[in-house]
DODREN-353063 format. One record per residue: x, y, z of N, C-alpha, C in turn. Coordinates in steps of 0.2 Angstrom, whole numbers, padded with zeros to 4 digits, always signed. Last residue first. Layout:
REM DODREN-353063
XYZXYZXYZ...
//
This chain:
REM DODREN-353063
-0324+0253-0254-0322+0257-0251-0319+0263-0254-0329+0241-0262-0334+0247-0259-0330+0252-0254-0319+0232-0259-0320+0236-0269-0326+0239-0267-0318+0229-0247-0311+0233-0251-0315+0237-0255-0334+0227-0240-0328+0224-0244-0322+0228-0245-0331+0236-0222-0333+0233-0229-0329+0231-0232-0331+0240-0207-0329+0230-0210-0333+0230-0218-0331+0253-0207-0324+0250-0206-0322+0242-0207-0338+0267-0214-0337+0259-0211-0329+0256-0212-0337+0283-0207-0334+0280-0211-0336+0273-0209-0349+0299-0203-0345+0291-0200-0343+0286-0206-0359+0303-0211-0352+0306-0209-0349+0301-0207-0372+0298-0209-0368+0295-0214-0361+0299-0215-0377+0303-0198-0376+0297-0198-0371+0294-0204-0386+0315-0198-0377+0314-0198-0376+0310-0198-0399+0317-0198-0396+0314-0206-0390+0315-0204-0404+0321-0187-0403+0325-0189-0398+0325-0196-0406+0308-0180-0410+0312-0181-0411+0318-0186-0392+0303-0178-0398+0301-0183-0404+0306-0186-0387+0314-0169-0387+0312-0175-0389+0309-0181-0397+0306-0158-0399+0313-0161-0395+0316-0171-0390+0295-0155-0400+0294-0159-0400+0303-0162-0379+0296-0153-0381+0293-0159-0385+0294-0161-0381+0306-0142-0377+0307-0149-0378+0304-0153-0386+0296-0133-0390+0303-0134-0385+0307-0139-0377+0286-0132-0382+0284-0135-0386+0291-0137-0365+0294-0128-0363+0291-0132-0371+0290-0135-0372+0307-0115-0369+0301-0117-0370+0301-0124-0375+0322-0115-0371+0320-0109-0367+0313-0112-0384+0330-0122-0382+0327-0125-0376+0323-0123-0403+0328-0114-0399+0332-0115-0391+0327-0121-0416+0321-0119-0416+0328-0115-0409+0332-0114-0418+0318-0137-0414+0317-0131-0413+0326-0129-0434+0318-0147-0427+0321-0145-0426+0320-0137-0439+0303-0152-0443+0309-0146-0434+0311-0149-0442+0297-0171-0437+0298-0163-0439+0304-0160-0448+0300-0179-0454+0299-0173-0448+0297-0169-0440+0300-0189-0445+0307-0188-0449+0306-0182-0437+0288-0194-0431+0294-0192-0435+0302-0186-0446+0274-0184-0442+0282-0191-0438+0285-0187-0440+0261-0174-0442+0267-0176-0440+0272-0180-0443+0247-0169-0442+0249-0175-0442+0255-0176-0442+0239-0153-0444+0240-0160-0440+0244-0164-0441+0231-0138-0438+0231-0144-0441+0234-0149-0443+0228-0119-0446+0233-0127-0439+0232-0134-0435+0224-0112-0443+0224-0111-0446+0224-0117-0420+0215-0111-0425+0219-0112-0433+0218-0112-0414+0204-0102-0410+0210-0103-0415+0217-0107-0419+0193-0105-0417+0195-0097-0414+0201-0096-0426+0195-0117-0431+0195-0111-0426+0196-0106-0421+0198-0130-0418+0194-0126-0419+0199-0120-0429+0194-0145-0429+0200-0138-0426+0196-0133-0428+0194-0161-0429+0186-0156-0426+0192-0149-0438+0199-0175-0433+0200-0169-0435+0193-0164-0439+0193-0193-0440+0194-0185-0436+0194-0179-0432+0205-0206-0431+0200-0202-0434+0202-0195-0434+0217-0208-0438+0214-0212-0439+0209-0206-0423+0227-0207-0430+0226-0203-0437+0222-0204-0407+0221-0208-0414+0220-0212-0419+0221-0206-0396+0233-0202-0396+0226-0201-0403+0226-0204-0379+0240-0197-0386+0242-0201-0386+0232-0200-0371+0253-0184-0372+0246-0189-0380+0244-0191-0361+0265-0178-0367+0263-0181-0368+0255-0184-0355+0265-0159-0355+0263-0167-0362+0266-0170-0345+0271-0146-0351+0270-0150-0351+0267-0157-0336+0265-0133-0333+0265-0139-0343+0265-0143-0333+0268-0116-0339+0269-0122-0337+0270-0128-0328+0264-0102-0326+0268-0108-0333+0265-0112-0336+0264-0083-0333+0259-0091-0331+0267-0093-0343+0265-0072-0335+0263-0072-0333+0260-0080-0354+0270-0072-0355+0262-0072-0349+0260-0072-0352+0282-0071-0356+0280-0068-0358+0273-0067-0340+0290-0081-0340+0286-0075-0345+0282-0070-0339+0284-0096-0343+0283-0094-0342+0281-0086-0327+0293-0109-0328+0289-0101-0334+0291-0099-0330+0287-0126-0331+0292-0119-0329+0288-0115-0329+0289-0144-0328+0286-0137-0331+0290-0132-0334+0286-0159-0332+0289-0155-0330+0286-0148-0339+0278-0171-0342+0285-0170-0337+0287-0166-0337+0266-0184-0334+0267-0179-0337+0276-0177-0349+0253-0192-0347+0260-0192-0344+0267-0186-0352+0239-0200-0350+0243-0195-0346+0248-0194-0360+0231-0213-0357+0238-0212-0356+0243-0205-0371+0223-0203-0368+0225-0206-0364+0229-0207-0377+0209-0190-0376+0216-0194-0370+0214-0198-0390+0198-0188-0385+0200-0191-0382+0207-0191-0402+0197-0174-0401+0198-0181-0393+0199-0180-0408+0193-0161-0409+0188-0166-0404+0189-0173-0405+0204-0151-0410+0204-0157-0411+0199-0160-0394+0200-0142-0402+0203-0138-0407+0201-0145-0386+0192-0150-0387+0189-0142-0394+0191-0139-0381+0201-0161-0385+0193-0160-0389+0191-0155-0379+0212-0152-0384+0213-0157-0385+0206-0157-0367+0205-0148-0372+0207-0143-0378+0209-0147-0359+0201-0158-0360+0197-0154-0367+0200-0150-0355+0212-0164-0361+0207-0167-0361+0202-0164-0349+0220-0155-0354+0224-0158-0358+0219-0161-0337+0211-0153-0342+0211-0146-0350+0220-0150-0329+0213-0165-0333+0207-0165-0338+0206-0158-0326+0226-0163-0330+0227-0168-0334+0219-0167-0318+0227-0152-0324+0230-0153-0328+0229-0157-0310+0208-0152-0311+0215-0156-0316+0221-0151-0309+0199-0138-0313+0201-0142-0310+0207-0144-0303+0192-0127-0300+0189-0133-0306+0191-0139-0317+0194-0116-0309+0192-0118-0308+0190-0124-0329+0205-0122-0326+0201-0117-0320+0199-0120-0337+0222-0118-0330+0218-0125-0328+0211-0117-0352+0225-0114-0346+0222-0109-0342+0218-0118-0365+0232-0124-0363+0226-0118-0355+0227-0118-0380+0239-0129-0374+0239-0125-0372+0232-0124-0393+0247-0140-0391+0239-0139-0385+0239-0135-0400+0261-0131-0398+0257-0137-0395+0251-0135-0417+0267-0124-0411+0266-0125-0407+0262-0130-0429+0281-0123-0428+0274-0126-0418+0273-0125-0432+0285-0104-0431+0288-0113-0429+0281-0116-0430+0287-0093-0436+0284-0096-0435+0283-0104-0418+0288-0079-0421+0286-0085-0426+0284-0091-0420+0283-0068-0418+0291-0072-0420+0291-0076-0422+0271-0066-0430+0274-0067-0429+0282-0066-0415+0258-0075-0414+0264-0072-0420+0270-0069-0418+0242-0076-0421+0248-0078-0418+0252-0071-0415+0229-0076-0406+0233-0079-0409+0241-0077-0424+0222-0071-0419+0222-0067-0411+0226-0068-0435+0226-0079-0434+0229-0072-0427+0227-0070-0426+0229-0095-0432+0228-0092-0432+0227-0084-0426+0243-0106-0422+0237-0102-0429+0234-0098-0430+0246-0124-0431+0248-0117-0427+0242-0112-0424+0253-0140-0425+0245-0134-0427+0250-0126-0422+0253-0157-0422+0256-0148-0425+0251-0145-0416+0254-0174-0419+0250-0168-0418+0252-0160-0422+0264-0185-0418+0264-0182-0420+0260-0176-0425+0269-0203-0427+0266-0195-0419+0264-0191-0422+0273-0216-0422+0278-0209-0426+0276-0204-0411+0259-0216-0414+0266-0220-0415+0271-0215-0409+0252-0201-0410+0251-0208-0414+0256-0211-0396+0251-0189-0400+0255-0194-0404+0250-0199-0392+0250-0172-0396+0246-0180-0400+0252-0181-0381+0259-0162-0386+0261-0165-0388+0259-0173-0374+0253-0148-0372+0251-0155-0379+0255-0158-0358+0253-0138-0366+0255-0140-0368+0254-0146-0346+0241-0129-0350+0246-0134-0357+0247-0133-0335+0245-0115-0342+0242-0118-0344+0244-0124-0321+0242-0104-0324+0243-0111-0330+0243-0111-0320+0247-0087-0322+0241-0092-0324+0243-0096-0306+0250-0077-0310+0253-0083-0313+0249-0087-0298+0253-0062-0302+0246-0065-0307+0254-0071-0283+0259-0057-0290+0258-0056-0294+0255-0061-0272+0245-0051-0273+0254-0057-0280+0254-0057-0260+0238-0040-0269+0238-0044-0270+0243-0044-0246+0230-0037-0251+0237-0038-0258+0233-0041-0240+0219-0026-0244+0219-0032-0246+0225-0032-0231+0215-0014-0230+0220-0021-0234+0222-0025-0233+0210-0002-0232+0206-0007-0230+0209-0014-0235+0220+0007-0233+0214+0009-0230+0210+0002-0240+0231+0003-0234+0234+0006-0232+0225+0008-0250+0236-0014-0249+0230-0006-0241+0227-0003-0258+0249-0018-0251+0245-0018-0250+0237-0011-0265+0257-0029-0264+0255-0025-0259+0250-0022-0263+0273-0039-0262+0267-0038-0263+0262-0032-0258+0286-0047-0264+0282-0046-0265+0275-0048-0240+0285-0040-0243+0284-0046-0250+0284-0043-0231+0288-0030-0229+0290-0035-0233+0289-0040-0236+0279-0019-0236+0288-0015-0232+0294-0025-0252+0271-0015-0245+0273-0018-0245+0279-0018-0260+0268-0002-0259+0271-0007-0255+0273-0010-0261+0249+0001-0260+0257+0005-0260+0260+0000-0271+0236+0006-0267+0238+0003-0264+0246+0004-0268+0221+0017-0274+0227+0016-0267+0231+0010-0267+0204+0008-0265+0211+0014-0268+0216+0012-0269+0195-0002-0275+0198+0005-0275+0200+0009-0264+0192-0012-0261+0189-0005-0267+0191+0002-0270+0197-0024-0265+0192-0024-0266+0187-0017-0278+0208-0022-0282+0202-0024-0276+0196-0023-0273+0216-0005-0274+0216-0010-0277+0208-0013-0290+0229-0002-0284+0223+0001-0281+0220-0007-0297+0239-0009-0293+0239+0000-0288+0233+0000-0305+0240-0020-0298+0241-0019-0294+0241-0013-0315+0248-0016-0317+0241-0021-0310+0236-0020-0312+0260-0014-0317+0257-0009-0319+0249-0013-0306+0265-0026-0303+0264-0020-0305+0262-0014-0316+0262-0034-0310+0260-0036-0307+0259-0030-0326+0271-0030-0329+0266-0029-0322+0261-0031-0319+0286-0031-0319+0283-0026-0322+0274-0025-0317+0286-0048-0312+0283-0045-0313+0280-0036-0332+0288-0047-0326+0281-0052-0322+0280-0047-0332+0300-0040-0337+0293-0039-0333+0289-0042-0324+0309-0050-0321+0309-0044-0326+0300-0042-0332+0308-0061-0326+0306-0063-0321+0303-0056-0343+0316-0057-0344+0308-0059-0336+0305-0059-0335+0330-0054-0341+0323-0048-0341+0317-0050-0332+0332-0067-0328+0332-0061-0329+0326-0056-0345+0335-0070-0341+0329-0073-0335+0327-0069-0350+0346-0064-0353+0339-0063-0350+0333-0067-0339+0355-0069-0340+0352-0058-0343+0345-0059-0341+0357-0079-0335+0355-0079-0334+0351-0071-0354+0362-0082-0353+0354-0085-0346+0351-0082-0361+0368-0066-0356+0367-0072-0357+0362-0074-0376+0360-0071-0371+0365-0074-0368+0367-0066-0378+0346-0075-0379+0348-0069-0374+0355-0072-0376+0331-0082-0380+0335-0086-0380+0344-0082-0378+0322-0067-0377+0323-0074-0379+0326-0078-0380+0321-0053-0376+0326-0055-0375+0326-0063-0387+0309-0052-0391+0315-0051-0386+0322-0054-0378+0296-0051-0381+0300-0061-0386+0307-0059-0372+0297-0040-0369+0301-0044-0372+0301-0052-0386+0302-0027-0381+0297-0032-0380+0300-0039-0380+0309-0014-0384+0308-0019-0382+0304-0024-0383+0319+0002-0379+0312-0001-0385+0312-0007-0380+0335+0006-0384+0331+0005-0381+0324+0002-0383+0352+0013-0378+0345+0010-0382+0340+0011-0389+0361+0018-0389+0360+0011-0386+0354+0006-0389+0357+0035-0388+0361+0029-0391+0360+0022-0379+0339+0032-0382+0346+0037-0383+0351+0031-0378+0323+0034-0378+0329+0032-0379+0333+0036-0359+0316+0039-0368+0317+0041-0372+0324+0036-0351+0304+0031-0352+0310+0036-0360+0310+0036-0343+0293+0030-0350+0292+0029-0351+0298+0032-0326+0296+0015-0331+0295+0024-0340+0295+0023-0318+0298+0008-0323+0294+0006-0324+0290+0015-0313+0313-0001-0315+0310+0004-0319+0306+0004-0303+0317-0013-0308+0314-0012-0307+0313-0005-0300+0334-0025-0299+0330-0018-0304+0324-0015-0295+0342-0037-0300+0342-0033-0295+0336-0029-0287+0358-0042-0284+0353-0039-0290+0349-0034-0287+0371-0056-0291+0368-0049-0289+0359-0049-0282+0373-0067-0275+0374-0063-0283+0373-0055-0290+0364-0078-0286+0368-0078-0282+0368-0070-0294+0352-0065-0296+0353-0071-0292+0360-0071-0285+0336-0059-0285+0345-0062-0291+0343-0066-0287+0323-0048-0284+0324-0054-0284+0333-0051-0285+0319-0033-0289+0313-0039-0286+0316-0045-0279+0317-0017-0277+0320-0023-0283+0317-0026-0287+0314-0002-0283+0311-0007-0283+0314-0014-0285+0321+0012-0289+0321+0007-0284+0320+0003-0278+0322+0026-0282+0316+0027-0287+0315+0019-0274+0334+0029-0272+0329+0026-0274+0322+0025-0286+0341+0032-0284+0343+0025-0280+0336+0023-0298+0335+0041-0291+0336+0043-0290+0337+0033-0314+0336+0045-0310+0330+0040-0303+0333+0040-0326+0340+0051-0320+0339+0055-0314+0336+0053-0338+0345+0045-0336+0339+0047-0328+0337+0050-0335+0360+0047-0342+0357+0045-0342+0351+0047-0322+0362+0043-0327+0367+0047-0331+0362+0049-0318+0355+0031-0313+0353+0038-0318+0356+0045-0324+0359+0023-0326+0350+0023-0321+0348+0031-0320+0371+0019-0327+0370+0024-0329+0362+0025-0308+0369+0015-0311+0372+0019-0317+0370+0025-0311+0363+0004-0305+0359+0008-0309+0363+0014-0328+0365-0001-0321+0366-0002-0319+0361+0006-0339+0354-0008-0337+0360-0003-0329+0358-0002-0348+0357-0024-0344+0354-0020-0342+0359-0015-0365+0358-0033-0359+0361-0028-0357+0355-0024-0375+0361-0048-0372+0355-0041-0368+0360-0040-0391+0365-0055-0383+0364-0053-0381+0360-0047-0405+0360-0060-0399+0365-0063-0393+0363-0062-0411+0355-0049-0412+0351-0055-0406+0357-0060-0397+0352-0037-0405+0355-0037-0403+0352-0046-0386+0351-0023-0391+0349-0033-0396+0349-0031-0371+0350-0014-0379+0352-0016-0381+0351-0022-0366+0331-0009-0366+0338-0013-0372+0343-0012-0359+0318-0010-0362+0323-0002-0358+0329-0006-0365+0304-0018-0360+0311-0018-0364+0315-0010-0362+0286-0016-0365+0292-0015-0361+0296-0016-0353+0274-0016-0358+0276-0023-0364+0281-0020-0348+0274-0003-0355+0270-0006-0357+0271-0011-0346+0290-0002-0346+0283+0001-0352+0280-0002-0338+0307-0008-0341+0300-0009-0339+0293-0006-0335+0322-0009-0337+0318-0001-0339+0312-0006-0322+0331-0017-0328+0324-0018-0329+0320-0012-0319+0347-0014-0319+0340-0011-0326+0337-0014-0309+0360-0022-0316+0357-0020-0312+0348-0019-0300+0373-0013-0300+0363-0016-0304+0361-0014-0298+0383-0002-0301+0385-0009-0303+0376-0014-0287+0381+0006-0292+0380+0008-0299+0380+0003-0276+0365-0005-0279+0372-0003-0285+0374+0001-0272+0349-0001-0275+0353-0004-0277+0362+0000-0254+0342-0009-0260+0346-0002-0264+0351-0004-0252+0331-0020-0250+0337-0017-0257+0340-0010-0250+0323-0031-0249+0320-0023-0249+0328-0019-0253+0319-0045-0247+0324-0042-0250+0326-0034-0256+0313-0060-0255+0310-0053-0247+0315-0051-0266+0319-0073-0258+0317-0070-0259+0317-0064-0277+0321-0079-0276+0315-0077-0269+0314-0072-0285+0334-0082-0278+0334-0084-0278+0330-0078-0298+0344-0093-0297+0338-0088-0289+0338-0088-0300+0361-0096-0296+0354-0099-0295+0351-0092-0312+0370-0102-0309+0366-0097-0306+0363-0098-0320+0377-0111-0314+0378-0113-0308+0376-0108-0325+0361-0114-0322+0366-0115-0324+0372-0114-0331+0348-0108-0329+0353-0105-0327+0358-0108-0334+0333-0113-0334+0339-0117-0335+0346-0113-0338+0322-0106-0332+0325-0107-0331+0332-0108-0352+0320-0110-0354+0321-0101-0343+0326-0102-0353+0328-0126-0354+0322-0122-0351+0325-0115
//
């Protein structure tokens, strides 16, 4: 998955320091990167050349995290391109070798859209400033911190035998990066299980029941600002579908054998379907069966 950098290790700690001339920079405004990409790779410009080229002051760049012992850095100006540089939106860099720069980027967009979402604060409406000891915001008037924003959601992959239910979105959720089939999603709301916001939303888009819920894994998902808690869960193909039109286009039923293969394996839903695909499905443990089937 989009995570899965190894032999890279991501490393979250908040550590305020100055960037080198060598410290790649996240240019991101507006939910754009100002990077190069092409359909293979992507590039960030260093502390260096982000000072040469656009006039951006080293001090003037905000820590974000590590990857092993590389310290990136955000800028979040509307600069100009030139060159090779270019603004782009941060699902262009997905999948992008390196996998470690292109996760980097997506991860750096999160947090920039946090801190461009994050100016003042929500209690009292004084602008806010940036903590100088935590990834954080802070409002120098009234106190209140605000931690960057991570909204839960699940995915859910309805089985029955070896069908497997896929859905398209319909214009107003459609991504037109994306063409491929996708699977059933939604937002865990308040005072929700994960596992109770998995049969709420299968009811809500399909009409149907599930069963034997089946925990797979997680991810950060920087491009929508969520985490991603995946599942399996089985449901009768028998029973008619009731398509919830505001949210999808397409709903069916498909073998194991007539799933197209996922172009790469960056997300949670392009691991379910390909594990399906390839009989792993039944590695995963259920976790709301009776006792005496356990």
């Amino acid at each position: 998955m989009i995570q899965d950098i190894s032999p890279y290790t991501f490393d979250n700690r908040f550590d305020p320091i100055q960037p080198a001339d060598e410290s790649p920079v996240i240019i991101c405004y507006k939910q754009r990167i100002l990077c190069k990409c092409n359909e293979e790779c992507v590039s960030l410009p260093t502390a260096e050349e982000t000072e040469t080229i656009w006039g951006v002051r080293k001090e003037d760049l905000h820590f974000l995290f590590r990857i092993d012992e590389t310290a990136f850095f955000l800028c979040d100006r509307d600069l100009p391109t030139c060159d090779d540089w270019h603004w782009e939106h941060p699902l262009a860099v997905r999948g992008k070798d390196p996998n470690w720069l292109s996760f980097a980027a997506a991860v750096g967009a999160h947090l920039a859209h946090w801190y461009e979402t994050s100016r003042f604060c929500g209690r009292c409406g004084h602008a806010n400033i940036h903590s100088e000891s935590a990834r954080a915001m802070v409002c120098p008037s009234c106190g209140n911190i605000t931690f960057p924003r991570i909204n839960p959601i699940v995915i859910v992959a309805v089985l029955d035998g070896d069908r497997m239910l896929v859905a398209r979105y319909n214009r107003k959720h459609f991504d037109p990066r994306n063409s491929q089939y996708v699977l059933l999603a939604g937002y865990v709301e308040i005072g929700e299980s994960y596992e109770d916001t998995v049969r709420r939303e299968i009811r809500e888009e399909t009409g149907l029941e599930v069963r034997n819920i089946r925990y797979t894994g997680s991810q950060p998902w920087p491009f929508s600002q969520t985490t991603i808690a995946g599942y399996y869960a089985e449901a009768d193909s028998r029973l008619p579908l009731k398509m919830q039109k505001e949210e999808l286009s397409e709903l069916l039923w498909v073998s194991r054998e007539d799933l197209p293969p996922r172009k790469n394996l960056t997300s949670m839903t392009d691991n379910l379907i390909e594990w399906f695909r390839h009989g792993q499905e039944s590695c995963f443990r259920y976790i709301d069966a009776p006792k005496a089937d356990i």
